[in-house]
C-alpha positions in Angstrom: -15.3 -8.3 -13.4 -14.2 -7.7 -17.0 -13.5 -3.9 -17.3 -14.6 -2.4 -20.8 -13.1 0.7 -22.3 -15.0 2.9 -20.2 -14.4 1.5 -16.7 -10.8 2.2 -17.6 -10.8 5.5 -18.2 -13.2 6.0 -14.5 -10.4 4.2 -12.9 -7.7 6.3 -14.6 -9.9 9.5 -14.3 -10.1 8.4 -10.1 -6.3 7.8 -10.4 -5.6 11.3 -11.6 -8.0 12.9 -9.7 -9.9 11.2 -6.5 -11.4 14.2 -5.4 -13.6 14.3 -9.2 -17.3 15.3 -9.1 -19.1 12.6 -10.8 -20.7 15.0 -13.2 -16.7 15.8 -13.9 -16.1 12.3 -14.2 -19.2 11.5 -16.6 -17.9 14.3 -19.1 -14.1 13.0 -19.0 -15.5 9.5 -19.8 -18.5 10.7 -22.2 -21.3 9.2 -20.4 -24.7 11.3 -18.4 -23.6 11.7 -14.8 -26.6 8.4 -13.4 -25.1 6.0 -16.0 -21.7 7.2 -14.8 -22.4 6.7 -11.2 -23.8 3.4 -11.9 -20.5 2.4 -13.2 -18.8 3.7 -9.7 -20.6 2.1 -7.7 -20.7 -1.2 -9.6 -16.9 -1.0 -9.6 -16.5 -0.2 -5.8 -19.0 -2.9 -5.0 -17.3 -5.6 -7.3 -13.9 -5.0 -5.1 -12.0 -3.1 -8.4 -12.4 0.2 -6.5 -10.9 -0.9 -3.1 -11.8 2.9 -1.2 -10.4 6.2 -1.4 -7.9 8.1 0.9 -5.7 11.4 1.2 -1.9 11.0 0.4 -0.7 12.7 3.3 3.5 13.6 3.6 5.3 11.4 6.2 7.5 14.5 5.8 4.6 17.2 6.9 4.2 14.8 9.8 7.9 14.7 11.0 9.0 11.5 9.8 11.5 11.9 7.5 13.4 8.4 7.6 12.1 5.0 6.1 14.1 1.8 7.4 13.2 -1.1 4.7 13.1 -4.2 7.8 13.8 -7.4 7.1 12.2 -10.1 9.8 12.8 -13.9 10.4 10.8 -16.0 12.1 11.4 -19.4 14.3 9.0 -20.9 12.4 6.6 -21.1 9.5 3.5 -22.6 11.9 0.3 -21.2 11.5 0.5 -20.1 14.9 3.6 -18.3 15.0 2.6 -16.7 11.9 -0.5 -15.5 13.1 1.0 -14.5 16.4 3.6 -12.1 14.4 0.9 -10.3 12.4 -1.5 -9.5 15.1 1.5 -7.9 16.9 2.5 -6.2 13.9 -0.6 -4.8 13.4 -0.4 -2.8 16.9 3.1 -1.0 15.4 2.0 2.4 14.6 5.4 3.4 12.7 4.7 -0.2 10.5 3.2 1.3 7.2 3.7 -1.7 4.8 4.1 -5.4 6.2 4.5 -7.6 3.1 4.9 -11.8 3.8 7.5 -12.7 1.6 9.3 -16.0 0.0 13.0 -16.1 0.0 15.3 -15.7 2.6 13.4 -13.8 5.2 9.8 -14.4 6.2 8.5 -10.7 6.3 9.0 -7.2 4.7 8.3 -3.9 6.7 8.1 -0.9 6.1 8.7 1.6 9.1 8.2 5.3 9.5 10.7 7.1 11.7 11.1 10.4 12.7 14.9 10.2 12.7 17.7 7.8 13.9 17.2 7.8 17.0 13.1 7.7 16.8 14.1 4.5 14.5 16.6 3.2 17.7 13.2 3.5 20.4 11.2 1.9 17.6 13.6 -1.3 17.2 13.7 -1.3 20.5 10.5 -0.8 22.2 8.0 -2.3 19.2 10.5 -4.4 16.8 12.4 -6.2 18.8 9.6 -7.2 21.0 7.6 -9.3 17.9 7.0 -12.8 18.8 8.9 -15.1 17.4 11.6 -13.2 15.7 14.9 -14.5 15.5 16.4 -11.6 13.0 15.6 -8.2 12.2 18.0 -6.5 9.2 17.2 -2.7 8.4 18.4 -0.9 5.6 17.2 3.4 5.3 15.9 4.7 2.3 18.4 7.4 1.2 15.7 8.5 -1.3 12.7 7.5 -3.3 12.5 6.6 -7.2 9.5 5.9 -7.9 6.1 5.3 -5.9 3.3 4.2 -7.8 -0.1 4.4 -5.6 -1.6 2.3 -8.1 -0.7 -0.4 -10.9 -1.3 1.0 -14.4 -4.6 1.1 -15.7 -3.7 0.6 -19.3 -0.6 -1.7 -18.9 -3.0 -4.4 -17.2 -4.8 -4.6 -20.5 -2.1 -4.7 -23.2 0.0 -7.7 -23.7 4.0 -6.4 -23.2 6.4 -5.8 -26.3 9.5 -8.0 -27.7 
């Protein structure tokens, strides 16, 4: 879908602001609220606009350690592969699993309540994924930056010398 001017500024309006009523989006972009909704709903259906959620604090939940986890697998076959990611699927502490080149196969990110949380976790759910053959976890000491979302503008502009 090639994005004009105007879907930009829905998407960073939405980005800002998910919670916007559409006649509060239609006046920040300067359209009437039904050609405004018609953009929406084009933009959801043509995948751009890929849902909407709550950012909800891990902290407010009690988890207030991430481990970064590293994974290697015995193998690259399809198999295997598919094996690993239906189990990691069933990890409720996994928030992010990323397949990665390089030297390890897989990138997780894991919620933990504390260390020893983290320990039961490695244990009981990590260390029980088919297939592995090495698991390296680092903690996040802190965060530096966490973009929800890739910006809007930056997508569109070619990058400076």
């Amino acid at each position: 879908m090639d994005l004009d001017d105007i879907d930009r500024a829905i998407l960073k309006a939405l980005q800002n602001n998910g919670r916007i009523t559409n006649a509060e989006l239609a006046e920040t972009v300067g359209l009437s609220p039904s050609a405004c909704s018609r953009r929406l709903d084009l933009l959801e259906k043509s995948g751009v606009i890929e849902g909407y959620t709550a950012r909800i604090s891990p902290e407010a939940l009690g988890y207030k350690m991430t481990a970064l986890v590293h994974i290697s697998l015995s193998g690259q076959f399809a198999r295997t592969l598919a094996e690993f990611e239906e189990a990691v699927r069933r990890c409720p502490n996994i928030i992010v699993c990323y397949m990665v080149s390089g030297q390890y196969d897989y990138i997780l990110r894991v919620a933990a309540k504390d260390l020893k949380d983290y320990e039961r976790i490695h244990r009981d759910w990590l260390s029980a994924l088919p297939h592995v053959v090495q698991i390296n976890s680092s903690f996040a000491l802190r965060p530096i930056i966490e973009r929800l979302n890739v910006d809007v503008d930056a997508a569109f502009t070619a990058p400076t010398a």
